[in-house]
C-alpha atoms as one frame of an Amber mdcrd trajectory, in Angstrom:
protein
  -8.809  33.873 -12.343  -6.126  34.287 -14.700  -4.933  32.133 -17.232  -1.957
  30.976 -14.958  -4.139  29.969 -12.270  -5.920  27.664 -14.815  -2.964  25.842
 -15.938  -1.953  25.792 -12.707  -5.997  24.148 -11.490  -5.259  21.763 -14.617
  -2.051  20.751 -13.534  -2.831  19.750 -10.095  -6.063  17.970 -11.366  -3.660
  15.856 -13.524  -1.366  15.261 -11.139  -4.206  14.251  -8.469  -5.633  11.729
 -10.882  -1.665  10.371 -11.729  -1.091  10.159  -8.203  -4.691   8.289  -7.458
  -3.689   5.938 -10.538   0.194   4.858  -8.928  -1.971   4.411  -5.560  -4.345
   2.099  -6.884  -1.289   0.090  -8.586   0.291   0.332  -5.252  -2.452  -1.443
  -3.393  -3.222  -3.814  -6.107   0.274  -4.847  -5.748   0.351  -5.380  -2.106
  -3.128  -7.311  -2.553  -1.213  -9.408  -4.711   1.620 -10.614  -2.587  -1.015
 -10.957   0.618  -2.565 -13.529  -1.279   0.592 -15.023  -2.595   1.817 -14.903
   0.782  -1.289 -16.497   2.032  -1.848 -19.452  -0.460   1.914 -20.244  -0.246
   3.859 -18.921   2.879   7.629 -18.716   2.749  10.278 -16.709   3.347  10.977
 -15.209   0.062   6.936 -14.480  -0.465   6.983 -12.904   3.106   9.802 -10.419
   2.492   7.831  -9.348  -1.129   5.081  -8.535   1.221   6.911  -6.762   3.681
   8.604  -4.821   0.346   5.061  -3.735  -1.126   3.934  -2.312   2.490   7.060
  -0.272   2.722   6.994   0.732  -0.546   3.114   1.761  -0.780   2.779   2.855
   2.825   6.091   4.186   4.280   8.239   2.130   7.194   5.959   3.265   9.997
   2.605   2.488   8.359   4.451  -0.847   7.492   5.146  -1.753  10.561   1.620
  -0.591  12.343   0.258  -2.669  10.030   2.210  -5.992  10.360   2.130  -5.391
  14.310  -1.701  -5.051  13.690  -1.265  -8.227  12.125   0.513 -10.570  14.258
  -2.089  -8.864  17.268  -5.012 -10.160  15.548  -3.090 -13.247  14.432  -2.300
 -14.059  18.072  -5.522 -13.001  20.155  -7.706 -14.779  16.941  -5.487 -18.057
  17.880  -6.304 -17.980  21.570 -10.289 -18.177  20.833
C-alpha cells in the first residue's frame, strides 16, 4: 500500500467517525422533539418533529415512519 492509499484509509476513517458523530446529533435531536411533542402536543411542536425526521431521515423515510405511526396509533386505539 502506498502512502496515498493511507491518507486516503485515514481520510475515510475520519470522515466515517464525522459522519457517525452528525448521525448521533441527528437522532438525539429528533428524540428530543418526540418527547417535546409528546409531553406537550401542538401544532408548532408537531411540525419541529416532522422537520427533524426529514432532516435526519430523508422525505420518504419521514413519511414511512409517521404512516408507521398513525398505523400503530390507530390499531393500538381499537384494543
Amino acid at each position: 500500500m502506498d502512502q496515498a492509499d493511507e491518507i486516503t484509509l485515514v481520510g475515510n476513517g475520519k470522515m466515517d467517525a464525522a459522519r457517525a458523530d452528525l448521525l448521533a446529533e441527528a437522532t438525539a435531536e429528533v428524540r428530543s422533539r418526540v418527547r417535546r411533542y409528546v409531553q406537550e402536543p401542538s401544532e408548532p411542536s408537531w411540525h419541529d418533529l416532522v422537520e427533524a425526521l426529514t432532516q435526519t431521515y430523508g422525505d420518504g423515510e419521514a413519511y414511512d415512519l409517521l404512516r408507521a405511526m398513525e398505523i400503530h396509533t390507530r390499531t393500538s386505539l381499537r384494543r
